[in-house]
Backbone as a ProteinNet text record, in pm:
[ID]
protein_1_A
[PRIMARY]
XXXXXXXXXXXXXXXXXXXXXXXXXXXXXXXXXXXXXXXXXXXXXXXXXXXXXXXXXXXXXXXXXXXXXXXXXXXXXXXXXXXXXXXXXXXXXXXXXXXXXXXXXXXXXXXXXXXXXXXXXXXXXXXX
[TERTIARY]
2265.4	2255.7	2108.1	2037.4	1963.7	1886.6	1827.6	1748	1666.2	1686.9	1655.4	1539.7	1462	1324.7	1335.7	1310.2	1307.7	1196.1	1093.9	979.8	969.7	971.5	991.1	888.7	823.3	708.9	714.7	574.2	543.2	464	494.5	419.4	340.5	223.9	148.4	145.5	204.3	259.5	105	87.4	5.7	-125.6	-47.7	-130.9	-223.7	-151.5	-198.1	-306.2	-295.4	-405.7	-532.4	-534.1	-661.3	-743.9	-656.4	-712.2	-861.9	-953	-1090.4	-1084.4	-1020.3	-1020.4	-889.2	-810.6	-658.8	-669.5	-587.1	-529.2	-580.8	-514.9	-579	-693.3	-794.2	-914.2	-1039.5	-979.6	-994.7	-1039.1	-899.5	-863.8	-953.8	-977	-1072.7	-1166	-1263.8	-1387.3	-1414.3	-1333.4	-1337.5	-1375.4	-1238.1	-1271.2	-1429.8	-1466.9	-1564.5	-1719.3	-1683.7	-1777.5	-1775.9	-1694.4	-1646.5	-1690.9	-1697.8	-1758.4	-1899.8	-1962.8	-2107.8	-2157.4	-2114.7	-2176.7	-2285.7	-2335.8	-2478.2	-2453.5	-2528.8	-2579.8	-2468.4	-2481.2	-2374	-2224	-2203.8	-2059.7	-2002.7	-2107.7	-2018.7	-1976.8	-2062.5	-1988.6	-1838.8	-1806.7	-1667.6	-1604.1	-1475.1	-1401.6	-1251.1	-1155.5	-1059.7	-978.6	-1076.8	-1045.1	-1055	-1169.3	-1222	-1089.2	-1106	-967.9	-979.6	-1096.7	-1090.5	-1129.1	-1080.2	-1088.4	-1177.2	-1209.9	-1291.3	-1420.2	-1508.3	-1674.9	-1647.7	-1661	-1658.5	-1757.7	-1885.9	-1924.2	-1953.1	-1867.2	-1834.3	-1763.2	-1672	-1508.8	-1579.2	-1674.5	-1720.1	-1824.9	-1872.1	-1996.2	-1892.8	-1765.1	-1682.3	-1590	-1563.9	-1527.3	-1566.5	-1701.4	-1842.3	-1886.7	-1827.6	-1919.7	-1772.7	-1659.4	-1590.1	-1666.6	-1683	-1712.3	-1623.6	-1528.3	-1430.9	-1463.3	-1525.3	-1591.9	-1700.4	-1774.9	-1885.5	-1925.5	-1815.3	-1846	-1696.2	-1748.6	-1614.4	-1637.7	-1564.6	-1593.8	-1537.5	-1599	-1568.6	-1381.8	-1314.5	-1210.4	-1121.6	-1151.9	-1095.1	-1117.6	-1278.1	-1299.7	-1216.3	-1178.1	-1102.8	-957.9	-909.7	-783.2	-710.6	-877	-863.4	-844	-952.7	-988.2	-827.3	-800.4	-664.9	-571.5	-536.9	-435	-439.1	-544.3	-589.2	-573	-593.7	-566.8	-432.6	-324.8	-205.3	-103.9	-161.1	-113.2	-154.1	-317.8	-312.3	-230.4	-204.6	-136.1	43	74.1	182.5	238.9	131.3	158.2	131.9	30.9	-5.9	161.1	196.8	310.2	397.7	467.8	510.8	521.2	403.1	343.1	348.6	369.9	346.6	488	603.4	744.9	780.7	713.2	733.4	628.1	517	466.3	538.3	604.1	695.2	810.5	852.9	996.1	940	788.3	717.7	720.5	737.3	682.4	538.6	417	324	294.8	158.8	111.9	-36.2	-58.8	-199.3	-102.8	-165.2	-121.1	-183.8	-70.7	-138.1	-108.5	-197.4	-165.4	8.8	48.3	206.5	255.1	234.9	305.9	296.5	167.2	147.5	210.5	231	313.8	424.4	517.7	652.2	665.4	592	638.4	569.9	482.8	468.2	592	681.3	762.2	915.3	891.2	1018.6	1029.9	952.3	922.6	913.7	993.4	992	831.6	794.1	686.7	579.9	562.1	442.3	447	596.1	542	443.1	329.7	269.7	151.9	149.9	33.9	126.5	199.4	226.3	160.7	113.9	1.2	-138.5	-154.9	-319	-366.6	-324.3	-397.1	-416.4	-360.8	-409.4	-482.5
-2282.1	-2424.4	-2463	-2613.7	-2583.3	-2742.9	-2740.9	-2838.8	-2946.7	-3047	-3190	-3250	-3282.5	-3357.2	-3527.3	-3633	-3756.2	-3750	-3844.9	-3895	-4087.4	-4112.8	-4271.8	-4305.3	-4418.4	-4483.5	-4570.8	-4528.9	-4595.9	-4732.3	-4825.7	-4922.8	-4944.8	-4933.9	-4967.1	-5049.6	-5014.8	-5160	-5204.2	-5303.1	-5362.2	-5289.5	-5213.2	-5132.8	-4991.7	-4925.5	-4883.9	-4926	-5063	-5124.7	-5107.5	-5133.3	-5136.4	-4984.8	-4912.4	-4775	-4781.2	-4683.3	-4685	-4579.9	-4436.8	-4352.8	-4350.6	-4349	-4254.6	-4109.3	-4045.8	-3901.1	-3873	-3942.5	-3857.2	-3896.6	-4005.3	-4013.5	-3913	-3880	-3761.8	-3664.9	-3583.6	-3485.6	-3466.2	-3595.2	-3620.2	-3600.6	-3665.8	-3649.7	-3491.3	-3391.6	-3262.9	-3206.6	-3215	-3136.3	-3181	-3318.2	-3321	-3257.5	-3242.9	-3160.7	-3033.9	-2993.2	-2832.4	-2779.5	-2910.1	-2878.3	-2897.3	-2946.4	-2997.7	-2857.1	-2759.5	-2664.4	-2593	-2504.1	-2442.5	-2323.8	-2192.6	-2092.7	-1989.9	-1842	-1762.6	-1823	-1877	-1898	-1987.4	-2093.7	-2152.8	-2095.9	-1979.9	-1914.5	-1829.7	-1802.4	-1774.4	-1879.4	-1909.9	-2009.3	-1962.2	-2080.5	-2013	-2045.5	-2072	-2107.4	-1975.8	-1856	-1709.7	-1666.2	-1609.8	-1513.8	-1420.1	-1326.2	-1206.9	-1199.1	-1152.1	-1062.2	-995.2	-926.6	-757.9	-789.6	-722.3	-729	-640.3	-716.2	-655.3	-574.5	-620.9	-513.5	-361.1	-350.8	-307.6	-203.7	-245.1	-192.6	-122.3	-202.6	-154.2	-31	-24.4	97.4	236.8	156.2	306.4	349.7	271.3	290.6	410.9	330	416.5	555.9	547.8	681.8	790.6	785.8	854.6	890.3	1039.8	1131.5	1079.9	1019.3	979.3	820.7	763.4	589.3	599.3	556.9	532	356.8	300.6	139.5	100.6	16.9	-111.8	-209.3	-281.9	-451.9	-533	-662.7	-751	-797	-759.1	-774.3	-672.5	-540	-409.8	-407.3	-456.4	-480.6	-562.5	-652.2	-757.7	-711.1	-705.1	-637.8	-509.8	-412.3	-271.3	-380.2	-446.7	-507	-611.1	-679.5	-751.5	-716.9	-586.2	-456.1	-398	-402.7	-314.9	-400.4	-493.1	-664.6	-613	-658.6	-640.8	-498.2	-400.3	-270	-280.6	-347.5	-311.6	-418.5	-546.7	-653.2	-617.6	-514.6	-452.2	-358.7	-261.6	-169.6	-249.5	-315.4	-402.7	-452.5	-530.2	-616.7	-528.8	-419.5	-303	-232.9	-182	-158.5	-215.5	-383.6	-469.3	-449	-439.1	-430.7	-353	-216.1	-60.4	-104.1	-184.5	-228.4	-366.8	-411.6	-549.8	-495.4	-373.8	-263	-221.6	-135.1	-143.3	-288.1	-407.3	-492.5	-469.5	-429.6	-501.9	-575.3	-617.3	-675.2	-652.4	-471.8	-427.3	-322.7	-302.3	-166.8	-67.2	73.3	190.3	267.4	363.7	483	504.3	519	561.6	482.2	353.3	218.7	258.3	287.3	298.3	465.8	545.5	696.4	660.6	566.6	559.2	459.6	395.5	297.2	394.8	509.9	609.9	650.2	718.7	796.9	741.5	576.7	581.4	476.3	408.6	334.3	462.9	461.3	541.3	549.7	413	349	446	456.3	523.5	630.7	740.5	840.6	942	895.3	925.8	945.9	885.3	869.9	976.5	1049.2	1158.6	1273.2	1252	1392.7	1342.5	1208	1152	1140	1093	1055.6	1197.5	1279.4	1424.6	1450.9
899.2	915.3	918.4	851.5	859.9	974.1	1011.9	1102.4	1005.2	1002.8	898.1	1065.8	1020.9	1094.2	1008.6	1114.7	1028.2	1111.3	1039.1	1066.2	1095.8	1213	1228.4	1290.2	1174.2	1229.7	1356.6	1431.7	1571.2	1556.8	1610.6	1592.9	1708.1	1733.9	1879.2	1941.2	2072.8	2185.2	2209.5	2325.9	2361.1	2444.9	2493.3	2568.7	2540.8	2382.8	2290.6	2226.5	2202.7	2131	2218.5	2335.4	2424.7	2416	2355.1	2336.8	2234.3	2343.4	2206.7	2089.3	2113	1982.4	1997.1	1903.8	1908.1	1879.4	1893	1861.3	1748.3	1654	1506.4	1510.9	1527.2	1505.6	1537.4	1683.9	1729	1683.9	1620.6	1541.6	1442.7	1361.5	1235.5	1250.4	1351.1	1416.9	1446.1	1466.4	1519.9	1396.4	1319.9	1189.8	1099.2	1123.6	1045.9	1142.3	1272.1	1333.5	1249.7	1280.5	1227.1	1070	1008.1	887	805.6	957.5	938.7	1047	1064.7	1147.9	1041	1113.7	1003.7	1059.9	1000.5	1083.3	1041	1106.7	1105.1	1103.9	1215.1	1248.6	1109.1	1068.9	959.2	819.6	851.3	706.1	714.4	867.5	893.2	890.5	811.9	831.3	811.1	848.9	798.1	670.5	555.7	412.2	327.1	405.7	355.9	320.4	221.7	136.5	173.4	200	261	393.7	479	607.6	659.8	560.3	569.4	516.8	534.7	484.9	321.5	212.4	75.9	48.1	122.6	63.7	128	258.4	271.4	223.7	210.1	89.6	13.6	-62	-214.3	-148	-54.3	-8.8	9.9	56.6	64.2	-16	-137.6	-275.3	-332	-322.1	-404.6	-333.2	-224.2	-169.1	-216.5	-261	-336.1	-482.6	-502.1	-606.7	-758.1	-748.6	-855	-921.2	-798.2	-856.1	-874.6	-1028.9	-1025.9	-1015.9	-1070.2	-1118.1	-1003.1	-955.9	-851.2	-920.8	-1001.1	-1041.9	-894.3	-874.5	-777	-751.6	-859.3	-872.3	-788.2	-852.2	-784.8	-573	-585	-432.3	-366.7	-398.2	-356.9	-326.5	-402.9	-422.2	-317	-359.4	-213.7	-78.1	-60.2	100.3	129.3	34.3	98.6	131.1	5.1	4.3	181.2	204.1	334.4	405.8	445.3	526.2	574.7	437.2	398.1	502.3	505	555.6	721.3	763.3	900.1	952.6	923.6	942.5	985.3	911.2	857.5	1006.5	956.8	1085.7	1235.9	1217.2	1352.8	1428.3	1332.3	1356.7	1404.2	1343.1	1328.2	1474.1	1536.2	1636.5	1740.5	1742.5	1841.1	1877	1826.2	1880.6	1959.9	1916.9	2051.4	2197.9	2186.5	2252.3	2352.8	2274.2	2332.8	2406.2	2337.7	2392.8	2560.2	2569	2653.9	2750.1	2752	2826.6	2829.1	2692.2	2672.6	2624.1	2621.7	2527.5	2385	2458	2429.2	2371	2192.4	2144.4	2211.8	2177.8	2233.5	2130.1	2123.6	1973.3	2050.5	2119	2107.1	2015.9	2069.8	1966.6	1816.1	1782.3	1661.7	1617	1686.8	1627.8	1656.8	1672.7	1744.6	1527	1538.9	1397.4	1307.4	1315.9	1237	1157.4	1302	1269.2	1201	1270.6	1242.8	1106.8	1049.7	933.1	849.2	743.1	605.6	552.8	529.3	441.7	495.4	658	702.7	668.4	638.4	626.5	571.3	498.3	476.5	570.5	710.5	802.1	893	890.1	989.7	1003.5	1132.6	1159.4	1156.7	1078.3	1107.4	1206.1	1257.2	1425.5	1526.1	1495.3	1586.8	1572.5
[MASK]
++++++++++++++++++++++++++++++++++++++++++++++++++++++++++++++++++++++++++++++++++++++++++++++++++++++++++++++++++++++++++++++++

């Protein structure tokens, strides 16, 4: 079944009106702070496609004997791929941890969705 949302316009009583910013104006005012920032922090945002430091990725591409050339494409691709998997197991992990009544992974969490996810089996025995 599925849940239908109607949207019904508010018209502002009297006492509304006496208001100096509203809510969304607010809101607006924030975001356009947020996008007039400078410095380190404004180059993190959350519009970035990648996650991970690329060039990064690409330094440990390259330090494999088998890559001589990474195009910007291939980097991209490794680092989201990789996004993609810790995101995966994270989530994965967080359930044996929730089974626990935590809230902080512990390598158990993470050898418990080792063992019992097919997909991981390939990470059995890493962590020893």
């Amino acid at each position: 079944m599925m849940a239908t949302t109607v949207a019904t316009p508010v018209t502002p009583t009297e006492s509304d009106q006496g208001r100096s910013v509203s809510e969304e104006e607010t809101r607006g005012n924030e975001a356009d702070e947020e996008s007039q920032q400078t410095g380190p922090v404004a180059s993190v945002t959350h519009s970035r496609v990648s996650k991970l430091p690329l060039a990064r990725i690409k330094a440990l591409m390259k330090a494999d004997p088998d890559v001589s050339l990474a195009s910007q494409e291939s980097v991209f691709i490794i680092a989201k791929a990789t996004e993609l998997f810790v995101e995966m197991i994270a989530k994965d992990s967080l359930v044996y941890a929730q089974q626990g009544k935590r809230k902080t992974l512990q390598r158990k969490d993470l050898d418990n969705a080792i063992e019992a996810i097919d997909e991981f089996a390939f990470l059995e025995g890493t962590l020893d």
